[in-house]
TITORFI-682603 format. One record per atom (N, C-alpha, C, O): x, y, z; residue in one letter. Coordinates in pm, whole numbers, padded with zeros to 5 digits, always signed. Example, Ala and Ser with C-alpha at 12.3 -4.5 7.8 and 13.67 -1.06 7.14 Angstrom:
BEGIN
+01319-00569+00780a;+01230-00450+00780a;+01320-00330+00780a;+01424-00332+00846a;+01285-00225+00708s;+01367-00106+00714s;+01290+00003+00787s;+01341+00114+00804s;
***
This chain:
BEGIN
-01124-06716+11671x;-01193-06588+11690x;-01092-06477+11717x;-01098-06368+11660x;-01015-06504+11793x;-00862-06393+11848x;-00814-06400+11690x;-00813-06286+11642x;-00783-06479+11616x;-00730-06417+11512x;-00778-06345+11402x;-00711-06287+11316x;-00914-06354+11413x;-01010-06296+11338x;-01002-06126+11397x;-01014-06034+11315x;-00989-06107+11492x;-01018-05966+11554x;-00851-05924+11565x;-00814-05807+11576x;-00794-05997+11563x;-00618-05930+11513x;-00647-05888+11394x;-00618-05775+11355x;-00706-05971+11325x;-00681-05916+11143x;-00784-05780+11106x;-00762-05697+11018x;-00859-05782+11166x;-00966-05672+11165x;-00901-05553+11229x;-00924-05441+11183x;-00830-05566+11321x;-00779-05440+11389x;-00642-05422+11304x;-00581-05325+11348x;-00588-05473+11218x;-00492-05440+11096x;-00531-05367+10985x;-00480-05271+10927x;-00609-05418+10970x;-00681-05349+10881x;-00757-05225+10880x;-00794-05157+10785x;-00780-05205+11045x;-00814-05048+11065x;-00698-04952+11072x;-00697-04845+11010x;-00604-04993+11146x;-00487-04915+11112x;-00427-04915+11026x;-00326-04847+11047x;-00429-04963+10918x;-00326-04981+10745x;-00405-04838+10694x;-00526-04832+10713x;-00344-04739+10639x;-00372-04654+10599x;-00447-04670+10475x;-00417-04759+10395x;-00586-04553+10447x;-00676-04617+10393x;-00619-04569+10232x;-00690-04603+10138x;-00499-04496+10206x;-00459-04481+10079x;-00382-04635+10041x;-00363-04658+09922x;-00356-04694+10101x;-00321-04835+10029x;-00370-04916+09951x;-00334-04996+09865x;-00501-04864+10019x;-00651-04907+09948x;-00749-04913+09826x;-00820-04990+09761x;-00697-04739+09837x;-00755-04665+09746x;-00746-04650+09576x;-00810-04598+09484x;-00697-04684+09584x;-00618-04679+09413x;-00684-04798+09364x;-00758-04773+09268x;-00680-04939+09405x;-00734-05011+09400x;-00869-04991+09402x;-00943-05039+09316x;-00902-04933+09479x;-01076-04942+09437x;-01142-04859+09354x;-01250-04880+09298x;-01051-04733+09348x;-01140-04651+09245x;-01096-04717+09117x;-01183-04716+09029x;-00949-04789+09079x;-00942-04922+08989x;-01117-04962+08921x;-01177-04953+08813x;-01141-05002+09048x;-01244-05138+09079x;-01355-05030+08980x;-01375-05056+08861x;-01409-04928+09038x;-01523-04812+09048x;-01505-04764+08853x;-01607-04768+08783x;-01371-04726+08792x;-01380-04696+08711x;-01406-04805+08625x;-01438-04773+08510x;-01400-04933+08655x;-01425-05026+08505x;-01532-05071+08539x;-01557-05185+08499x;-01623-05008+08615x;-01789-05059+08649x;-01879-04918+08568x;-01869-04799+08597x;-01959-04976+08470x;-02021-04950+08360x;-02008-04867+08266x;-02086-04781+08225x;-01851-04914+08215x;-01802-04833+08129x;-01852-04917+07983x;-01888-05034+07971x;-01836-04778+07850x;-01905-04806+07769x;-01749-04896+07630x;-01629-04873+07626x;-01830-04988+07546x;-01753-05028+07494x;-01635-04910+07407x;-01669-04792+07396x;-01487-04961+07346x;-01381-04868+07316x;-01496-04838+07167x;-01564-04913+07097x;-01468-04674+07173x;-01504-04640+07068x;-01413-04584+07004x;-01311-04544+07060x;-01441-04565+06832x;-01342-04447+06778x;-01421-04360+06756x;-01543-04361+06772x;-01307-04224+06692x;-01348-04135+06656x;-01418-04105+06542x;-01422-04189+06452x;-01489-03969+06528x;-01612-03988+06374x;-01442-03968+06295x;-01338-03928+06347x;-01468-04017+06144x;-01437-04009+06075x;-01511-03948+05959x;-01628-03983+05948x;-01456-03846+05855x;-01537-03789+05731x;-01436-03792+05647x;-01315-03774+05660x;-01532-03829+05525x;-01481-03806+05366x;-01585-03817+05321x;-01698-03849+05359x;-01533-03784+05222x;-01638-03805+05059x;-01605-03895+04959x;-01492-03934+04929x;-01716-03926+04907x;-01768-04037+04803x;-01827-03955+04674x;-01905-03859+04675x;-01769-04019+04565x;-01859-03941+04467x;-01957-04068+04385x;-01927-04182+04350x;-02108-03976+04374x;-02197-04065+04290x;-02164-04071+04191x;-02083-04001+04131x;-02239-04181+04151x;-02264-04228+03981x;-02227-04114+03857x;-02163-04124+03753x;-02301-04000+03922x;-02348-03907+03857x;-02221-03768+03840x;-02232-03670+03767x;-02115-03797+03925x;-02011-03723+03941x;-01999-03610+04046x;-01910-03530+04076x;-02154-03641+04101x;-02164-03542+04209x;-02056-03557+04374x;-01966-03641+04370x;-02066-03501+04466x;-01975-03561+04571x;-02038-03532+04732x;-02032-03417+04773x;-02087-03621+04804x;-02141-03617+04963x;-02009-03669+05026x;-01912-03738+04994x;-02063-03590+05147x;-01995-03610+05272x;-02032-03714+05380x;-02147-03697+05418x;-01978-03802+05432x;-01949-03903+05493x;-01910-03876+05611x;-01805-03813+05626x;-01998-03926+05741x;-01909-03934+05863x;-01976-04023+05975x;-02078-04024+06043x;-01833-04116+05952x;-01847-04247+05991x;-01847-04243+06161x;-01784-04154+06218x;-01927-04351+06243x;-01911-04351+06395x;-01899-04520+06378x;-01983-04600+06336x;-01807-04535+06411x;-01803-04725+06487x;-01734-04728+06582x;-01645-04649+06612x;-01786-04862+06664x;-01672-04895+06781x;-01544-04962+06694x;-01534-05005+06580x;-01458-04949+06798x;-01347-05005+06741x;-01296-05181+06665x;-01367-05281+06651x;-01193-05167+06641x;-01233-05343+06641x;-01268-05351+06464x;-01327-05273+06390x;-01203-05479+06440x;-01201-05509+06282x;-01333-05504+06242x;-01340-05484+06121x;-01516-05521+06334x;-01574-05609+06346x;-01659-05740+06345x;-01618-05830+06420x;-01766-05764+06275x;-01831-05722+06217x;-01939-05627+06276x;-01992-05655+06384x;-01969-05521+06210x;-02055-05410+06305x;-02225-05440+06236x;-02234-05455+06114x;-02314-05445+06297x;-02456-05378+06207x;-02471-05198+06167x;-02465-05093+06231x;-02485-05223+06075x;-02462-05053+06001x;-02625-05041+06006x;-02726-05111+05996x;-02574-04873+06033x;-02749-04756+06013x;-02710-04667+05929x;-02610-04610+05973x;-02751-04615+05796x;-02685-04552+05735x;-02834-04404+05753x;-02955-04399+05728x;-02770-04346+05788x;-02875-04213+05833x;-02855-04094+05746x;-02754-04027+05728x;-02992-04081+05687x;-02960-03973+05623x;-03058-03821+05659x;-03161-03798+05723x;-02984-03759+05598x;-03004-03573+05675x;-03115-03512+05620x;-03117-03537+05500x;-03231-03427+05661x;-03309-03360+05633x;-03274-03238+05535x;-03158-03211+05503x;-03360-03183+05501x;-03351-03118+05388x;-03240-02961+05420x;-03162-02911+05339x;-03267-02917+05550x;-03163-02837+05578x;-03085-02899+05701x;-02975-02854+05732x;-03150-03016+05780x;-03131-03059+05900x;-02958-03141+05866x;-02976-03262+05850x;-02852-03114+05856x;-02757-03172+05827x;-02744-03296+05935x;-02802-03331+06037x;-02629-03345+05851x;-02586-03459+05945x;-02503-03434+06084x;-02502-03531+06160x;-02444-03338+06119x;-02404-03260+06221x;-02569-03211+06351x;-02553-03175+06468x;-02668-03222+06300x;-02778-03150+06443x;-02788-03275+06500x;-02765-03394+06477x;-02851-03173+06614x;-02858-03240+06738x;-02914-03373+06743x;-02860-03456+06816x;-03024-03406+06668x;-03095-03524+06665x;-02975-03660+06568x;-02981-03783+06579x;-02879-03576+06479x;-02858-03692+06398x;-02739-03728+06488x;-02703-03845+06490x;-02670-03630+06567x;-02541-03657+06665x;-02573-03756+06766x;-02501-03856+06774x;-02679-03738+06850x;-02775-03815+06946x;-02760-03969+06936x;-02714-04052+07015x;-02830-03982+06779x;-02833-04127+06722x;-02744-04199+06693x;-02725-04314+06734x;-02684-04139+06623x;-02514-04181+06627x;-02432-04224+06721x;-02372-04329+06703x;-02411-04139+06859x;-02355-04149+07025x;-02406-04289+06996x;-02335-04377+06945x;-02530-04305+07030x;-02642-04404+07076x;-02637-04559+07011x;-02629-04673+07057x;-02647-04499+06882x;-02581-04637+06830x;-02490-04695+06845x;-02488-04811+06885x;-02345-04597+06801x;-02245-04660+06859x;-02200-04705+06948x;-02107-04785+06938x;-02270-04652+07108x;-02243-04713+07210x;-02306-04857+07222x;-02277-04930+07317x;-02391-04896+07127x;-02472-05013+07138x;-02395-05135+07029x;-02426-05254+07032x;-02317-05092+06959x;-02240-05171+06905x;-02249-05170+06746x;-02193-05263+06688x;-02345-05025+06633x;-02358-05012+06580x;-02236-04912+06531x;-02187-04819+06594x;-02205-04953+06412x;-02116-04865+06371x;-02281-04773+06231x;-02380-04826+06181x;-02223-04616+06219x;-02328-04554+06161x;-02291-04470+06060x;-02188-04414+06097x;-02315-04442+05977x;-02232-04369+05832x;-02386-04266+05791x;-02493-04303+05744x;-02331-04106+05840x;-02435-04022+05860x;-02427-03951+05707x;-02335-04014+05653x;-02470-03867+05625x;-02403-03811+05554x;-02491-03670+05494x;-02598-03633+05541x;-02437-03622+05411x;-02546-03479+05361x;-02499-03465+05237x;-02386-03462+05188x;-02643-03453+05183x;-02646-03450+05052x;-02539-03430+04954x;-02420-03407+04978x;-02610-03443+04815x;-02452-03378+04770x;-02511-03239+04703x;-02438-03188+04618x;-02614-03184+04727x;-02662-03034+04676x;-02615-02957+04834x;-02574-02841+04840x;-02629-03047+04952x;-02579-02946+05072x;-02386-02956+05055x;-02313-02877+05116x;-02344-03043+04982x;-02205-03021+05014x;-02144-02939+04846x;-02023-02916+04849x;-02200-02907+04737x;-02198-02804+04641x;-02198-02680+04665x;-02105-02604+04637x;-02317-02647+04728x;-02363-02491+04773x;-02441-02497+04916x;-02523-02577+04962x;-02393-02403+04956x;-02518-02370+05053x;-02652-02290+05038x;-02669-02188+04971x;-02743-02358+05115x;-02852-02300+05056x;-02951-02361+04908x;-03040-02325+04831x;-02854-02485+04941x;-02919-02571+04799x;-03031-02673+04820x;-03042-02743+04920x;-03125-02673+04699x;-03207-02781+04737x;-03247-02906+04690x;-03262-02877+04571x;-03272-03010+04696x;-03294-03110+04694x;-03363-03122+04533x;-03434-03031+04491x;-03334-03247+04447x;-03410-03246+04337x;-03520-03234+04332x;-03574-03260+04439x;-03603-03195+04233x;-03770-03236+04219x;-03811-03349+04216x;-03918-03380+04269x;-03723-03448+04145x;-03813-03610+04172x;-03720-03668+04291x;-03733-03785+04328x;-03635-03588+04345x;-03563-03666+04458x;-03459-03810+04395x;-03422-03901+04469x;-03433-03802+04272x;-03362-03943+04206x;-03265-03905+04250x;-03218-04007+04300x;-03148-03770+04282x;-03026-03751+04326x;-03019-03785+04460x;-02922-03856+04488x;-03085-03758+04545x;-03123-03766+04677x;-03107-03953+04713x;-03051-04011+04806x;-03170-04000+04612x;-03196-04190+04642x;-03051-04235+04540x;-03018-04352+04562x;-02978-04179+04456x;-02849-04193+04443x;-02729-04199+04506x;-02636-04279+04497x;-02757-04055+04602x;-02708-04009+04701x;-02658-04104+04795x;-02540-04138+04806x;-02793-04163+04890x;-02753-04303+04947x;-02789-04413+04919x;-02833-04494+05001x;-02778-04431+04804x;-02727-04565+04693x;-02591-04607+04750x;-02535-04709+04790x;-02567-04475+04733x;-02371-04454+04741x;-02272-04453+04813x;-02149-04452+04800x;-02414-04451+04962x;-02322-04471+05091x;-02356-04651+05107x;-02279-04731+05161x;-02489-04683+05046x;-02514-04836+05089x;-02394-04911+05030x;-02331-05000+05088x;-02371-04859+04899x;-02285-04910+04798x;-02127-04926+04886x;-02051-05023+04884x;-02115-04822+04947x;-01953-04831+04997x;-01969-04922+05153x;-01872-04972+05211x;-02129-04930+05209x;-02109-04975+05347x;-02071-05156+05295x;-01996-05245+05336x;-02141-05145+05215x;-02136-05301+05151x;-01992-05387+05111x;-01966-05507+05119x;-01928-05297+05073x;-01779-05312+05053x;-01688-05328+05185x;-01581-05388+05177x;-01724-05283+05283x;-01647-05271+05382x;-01615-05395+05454x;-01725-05450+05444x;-01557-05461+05505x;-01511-05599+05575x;-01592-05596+05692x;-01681-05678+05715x;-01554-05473+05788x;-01637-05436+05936x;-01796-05433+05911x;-01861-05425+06015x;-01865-05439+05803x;-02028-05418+05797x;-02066-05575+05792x;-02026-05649+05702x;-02123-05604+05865x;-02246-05708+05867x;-02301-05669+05764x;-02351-05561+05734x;-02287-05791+05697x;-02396-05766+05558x;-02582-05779+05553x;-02675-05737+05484x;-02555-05886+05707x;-02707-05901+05740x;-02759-05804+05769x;-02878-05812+05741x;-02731-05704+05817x;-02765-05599+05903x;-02763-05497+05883x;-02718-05441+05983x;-02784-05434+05814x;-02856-05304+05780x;-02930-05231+05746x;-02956-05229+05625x;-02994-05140+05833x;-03065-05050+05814x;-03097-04930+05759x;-03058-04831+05821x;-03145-04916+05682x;-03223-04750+05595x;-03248-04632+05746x;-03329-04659+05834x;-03184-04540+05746x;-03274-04425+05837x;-03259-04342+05760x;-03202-04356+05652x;-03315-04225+05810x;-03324-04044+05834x;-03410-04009+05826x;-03519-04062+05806x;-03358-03847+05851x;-03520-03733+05928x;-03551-03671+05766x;-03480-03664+05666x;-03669-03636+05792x;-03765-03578+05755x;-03754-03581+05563x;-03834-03663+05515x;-03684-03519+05475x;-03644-03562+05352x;-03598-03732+05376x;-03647-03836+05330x;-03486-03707+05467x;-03425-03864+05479x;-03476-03966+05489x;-03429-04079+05474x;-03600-03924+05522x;-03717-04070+05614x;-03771-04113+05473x;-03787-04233+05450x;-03800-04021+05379x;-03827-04064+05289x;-03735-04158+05144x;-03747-04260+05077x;-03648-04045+05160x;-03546-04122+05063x;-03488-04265+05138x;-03438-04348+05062x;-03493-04296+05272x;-03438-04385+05308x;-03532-04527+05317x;-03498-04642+05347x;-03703-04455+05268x;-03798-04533+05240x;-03789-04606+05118x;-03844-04714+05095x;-03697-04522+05022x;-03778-04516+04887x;-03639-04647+04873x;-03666-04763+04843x;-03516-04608+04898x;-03379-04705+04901x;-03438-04852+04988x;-03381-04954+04948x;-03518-04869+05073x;-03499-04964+05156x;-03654-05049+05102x;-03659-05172+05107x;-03773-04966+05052x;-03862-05071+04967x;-03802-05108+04856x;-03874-05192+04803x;-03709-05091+04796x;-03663-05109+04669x;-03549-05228+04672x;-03525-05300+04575x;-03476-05238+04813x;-03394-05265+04804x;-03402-05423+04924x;-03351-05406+05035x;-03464-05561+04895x;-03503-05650+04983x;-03359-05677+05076x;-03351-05702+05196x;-03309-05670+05029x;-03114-05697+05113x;-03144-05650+05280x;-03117-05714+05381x;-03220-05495+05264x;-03188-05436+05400x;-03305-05481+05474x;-03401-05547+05432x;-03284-05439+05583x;-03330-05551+05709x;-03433-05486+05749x;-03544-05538+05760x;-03404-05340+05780x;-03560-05267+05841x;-03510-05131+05790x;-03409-05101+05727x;-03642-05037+05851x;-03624-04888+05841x;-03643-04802+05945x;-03722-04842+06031x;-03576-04656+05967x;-03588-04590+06108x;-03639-04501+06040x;-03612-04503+05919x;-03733-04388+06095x;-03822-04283+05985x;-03816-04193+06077x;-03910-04170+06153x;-03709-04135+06081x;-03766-03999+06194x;-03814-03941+06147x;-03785-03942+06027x;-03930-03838+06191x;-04014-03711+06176x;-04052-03711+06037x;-04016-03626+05956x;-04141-03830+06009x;-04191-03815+05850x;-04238-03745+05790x;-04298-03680+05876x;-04272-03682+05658x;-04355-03566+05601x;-04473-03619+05563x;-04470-03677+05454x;-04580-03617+05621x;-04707-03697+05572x;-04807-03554+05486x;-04922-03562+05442x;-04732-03456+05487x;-04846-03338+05454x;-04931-03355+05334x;-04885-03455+05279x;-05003-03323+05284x;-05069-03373+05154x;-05097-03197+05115x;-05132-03116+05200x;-05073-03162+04969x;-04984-03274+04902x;-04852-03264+04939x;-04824-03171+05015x;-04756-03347+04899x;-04827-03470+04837x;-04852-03602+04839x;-04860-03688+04751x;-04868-03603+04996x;-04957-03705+05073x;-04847-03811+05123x;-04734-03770+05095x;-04846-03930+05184x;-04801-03991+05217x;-04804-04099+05128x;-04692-04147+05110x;-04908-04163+05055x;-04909-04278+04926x;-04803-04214+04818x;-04772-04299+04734x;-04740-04089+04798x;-04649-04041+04741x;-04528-04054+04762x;-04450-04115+04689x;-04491-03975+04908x;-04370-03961+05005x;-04317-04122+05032x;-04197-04149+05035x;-04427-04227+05051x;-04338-04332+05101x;-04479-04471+05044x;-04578-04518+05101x;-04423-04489+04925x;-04490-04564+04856x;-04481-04735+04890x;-04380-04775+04948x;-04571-04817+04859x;-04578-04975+04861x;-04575-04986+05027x;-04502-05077+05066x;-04633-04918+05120x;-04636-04957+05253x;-04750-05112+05290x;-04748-05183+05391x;-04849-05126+05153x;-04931-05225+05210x;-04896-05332+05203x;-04938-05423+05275x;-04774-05349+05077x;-04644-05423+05074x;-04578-05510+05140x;-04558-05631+05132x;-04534-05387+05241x;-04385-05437+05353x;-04407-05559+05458x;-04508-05598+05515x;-04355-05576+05459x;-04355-05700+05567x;-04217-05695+05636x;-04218-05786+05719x;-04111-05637+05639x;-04006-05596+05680x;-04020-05478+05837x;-04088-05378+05813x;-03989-05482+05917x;-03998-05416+05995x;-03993-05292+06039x;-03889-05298+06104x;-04052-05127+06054x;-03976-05002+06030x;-04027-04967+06163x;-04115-05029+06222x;-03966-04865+06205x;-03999-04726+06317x;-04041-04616+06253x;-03976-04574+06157x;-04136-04564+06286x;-04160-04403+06220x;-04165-04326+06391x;-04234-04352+06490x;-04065-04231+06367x;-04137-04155+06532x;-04104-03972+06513x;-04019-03884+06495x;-04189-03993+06525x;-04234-03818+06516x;-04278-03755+06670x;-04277-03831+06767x;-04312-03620+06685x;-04318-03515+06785x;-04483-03509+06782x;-04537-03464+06681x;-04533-03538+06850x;-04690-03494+06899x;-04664-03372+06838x;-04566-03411+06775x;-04675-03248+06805x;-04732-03121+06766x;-04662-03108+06619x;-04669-03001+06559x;-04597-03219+06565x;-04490-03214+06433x;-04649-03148+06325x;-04757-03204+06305x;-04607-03035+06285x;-04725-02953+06173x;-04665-03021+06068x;-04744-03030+05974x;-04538-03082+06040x;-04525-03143+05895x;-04595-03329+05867x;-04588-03402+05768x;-04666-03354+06022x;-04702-03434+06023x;-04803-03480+06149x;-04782-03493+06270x;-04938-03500+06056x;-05027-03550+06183x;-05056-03675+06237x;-05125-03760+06181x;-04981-03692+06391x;-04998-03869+06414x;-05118-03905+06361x;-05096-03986+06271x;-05268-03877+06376x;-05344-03978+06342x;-05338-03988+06184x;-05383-04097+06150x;-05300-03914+06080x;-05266-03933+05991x;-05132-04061+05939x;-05131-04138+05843x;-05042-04040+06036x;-04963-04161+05957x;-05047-04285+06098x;-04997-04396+06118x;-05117-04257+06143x;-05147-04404+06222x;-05221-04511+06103x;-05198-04627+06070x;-05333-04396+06054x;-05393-04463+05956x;-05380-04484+05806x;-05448-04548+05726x;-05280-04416+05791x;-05146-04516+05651x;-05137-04600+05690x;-05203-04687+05634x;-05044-04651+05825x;-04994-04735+05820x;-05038-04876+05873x;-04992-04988+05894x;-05157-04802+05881x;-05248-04985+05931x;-05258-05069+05781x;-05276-05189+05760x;-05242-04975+05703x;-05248-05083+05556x;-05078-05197+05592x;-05061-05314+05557x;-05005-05130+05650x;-04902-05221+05628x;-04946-05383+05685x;-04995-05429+05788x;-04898-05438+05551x;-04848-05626+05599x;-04823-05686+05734x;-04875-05784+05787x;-04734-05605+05774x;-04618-05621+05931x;-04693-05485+05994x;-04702-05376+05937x;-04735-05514+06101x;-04781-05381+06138x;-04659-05290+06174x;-04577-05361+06232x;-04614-05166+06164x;-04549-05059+06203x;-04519-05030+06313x;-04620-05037+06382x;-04366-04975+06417x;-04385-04955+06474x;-04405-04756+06503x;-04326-04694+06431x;-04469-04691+06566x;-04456-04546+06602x;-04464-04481+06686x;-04563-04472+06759x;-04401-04444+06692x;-04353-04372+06830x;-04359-04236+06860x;-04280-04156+06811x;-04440-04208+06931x;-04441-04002+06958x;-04389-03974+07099x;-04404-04023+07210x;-04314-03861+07038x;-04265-03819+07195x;-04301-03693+07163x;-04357-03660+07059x;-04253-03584+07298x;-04272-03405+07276x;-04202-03351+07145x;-04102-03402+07096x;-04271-03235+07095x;-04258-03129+07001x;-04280-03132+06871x;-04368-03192+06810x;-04167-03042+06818x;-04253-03037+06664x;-04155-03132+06572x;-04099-03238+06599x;-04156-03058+06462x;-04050-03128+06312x;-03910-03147+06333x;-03841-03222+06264x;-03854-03056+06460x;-03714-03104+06523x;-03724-03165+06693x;-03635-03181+06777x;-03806-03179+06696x;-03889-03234+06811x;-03847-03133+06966x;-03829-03181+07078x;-03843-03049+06944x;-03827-02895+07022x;-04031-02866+07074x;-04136-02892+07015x;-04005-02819+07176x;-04106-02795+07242x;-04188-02652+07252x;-04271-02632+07341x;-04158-02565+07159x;-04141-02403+07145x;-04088-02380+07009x;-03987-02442+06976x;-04151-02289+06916x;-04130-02225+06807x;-03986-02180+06787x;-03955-02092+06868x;-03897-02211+06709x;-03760-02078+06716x;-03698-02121+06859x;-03647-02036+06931x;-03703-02270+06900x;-03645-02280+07054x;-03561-02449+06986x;-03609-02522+06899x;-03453-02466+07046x;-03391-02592+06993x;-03462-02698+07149x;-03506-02671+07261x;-03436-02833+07058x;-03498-02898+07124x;-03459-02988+07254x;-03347-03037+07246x;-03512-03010+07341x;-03464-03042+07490x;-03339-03161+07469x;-03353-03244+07379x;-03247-03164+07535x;-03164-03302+07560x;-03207-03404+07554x;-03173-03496+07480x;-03316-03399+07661x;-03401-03503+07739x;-03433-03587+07603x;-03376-03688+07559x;-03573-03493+07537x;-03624-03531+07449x;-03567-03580+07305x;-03646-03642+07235x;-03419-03554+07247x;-03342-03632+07178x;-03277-03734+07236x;-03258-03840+07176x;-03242-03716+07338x;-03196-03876+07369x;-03326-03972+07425x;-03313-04072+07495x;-03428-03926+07386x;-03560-04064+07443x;-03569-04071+07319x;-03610-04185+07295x;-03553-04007+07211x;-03588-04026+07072x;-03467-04147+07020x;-03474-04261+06974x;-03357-04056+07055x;-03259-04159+07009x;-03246-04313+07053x;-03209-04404+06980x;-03292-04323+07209x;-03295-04406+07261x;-03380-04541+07229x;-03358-04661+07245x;-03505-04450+07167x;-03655-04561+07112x;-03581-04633+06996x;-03565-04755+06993x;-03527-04524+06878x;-03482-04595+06741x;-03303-04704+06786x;-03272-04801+06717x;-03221-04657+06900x;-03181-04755+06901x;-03188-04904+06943x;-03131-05005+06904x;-03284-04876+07042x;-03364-05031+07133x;-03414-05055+06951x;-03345-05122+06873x;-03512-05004+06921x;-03558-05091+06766x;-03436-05152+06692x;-03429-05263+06639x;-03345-05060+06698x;-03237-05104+06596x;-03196-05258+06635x;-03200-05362+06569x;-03154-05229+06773x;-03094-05362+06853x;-03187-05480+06830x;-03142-05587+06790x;-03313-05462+06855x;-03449-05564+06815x;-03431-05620+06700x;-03433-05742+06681x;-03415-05551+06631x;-03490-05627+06489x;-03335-05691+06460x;-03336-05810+06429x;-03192-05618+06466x;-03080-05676+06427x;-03035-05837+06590x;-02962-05934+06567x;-03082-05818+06682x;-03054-05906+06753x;-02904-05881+06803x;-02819-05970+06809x;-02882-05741+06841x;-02725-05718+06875x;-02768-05669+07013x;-02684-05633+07096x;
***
């Protein structure tokens, strides 16, 4: 017992910087996030001779990663807030993510999207095409996303295409016309797993409208509403809360992790 209370009274007098270094040691490697790299961008040119922009997020490491290949809304580039969000999000979860914008947004500005949308589903043909090549992509594992144009083209690539694993649908366009049996065809089909999650007040889309599309699906759907509209902002002409992109981001990456088992 006497030596127990010698060592205790040493230890009060040892100055508490001896200490210290060591423990904030201790403090900084308690819930730190895996090594990430930095985005990376380039371009790829389609089939067609056209040329998109590319910008890659993975953790580090040879790996193998599960890829989300996300694609950009019709003016919503791959740079806003919602597609940056997802990206962070994924990659901190162990997804490496290859975001990209069109190749009519990387020609001109102010450009728009084809009429039958075939450049658009070329478009990311071309990123699936290069994720596929890569050593670091899990081949099992990948996923179709993007917002609002993207949700669709990433519909139209991922029913077409049995290889990929599921789909993420942010902020779908269900408006009629020209309707949703248009925008995102063979849903009674699928049996593959997707997310659709849109904004309670989204005017380009009414939840009970895609609720009852998507009860035709095989696999039932999952959907998800959180606050605001088509950028999921809570106010007209107002960008949209933090909060509310990272619960968004947060829903489609827990799905991501689900269905891939990472």
């Amino acid at each position: 017992m006497l030596m127990i209370l010698m060592m205790l009274m040493i230890l009060m007098l040892t100055p508490l910087k001896k200490y210290l270094p060591c423990s904030l040691a201790v403090l900084a490697g308690l819930g730190t996030s895996p090594a990430l790299s930095a985005e990376t961008t380039f371009t790829l040119a389609t089939p067609r001779g056209a040329t998109i922009e590319v910008i890659s997020d993975k953790p580090n490491g040879a790996g193998q990663f599960p890829v989300v290949i996300l694609a950009s809304g019709t003016s919503y580039d791959a740079r806003q807030p919602l597609q940056l969000e997802l990206a962070k999000q994924l990659q901190q979860q162990g997804f490496a993510v290859l975001r990209f914008n069109w190749a009519y947004q990387v020609a001109a500005k102010g450009g728009q999207p084809s009429a039958d949308r075939q450049a658009e589903i070329e478009d990311m043909q071309t990123v699936l095409h290069y994720a596929r090549q890569q050593s670091w992509a899990d081949q099992r594992h990948i996923i179709a996303a993007g917002k609002s144009l993207g949700s669709i083209i990433a519909w139209r690539v991922f029913a077409a295409d049995p290889a990929l694993e599921s789909a993420i649908l942010l902020t779908p366009a269900c408006r009629n016309p020209p309707g949703l049996e248009v925008q995102y065809p063979r849903v009674s089909n699928e049996t593959r797993p997707s997310l659709w999650l849109l904004g309670d007040k989204d005017p380009v889309c009414a939840t009970h409208e895609l609720y009852s599309y998507l009860g035709q699906q095989a696999s039932p759907a999952r959907i998800s509403v959180v606050d605001g509209n088509h950028i999921l902002a809570t106010e007209d002409k107002q960008p949209a809360a933090a909060e509310t992109l990272a619960l968004a981001a947060r829903i489609a990456t827990r799905f991501a992790a689900s269905v891939t088992g990472h």
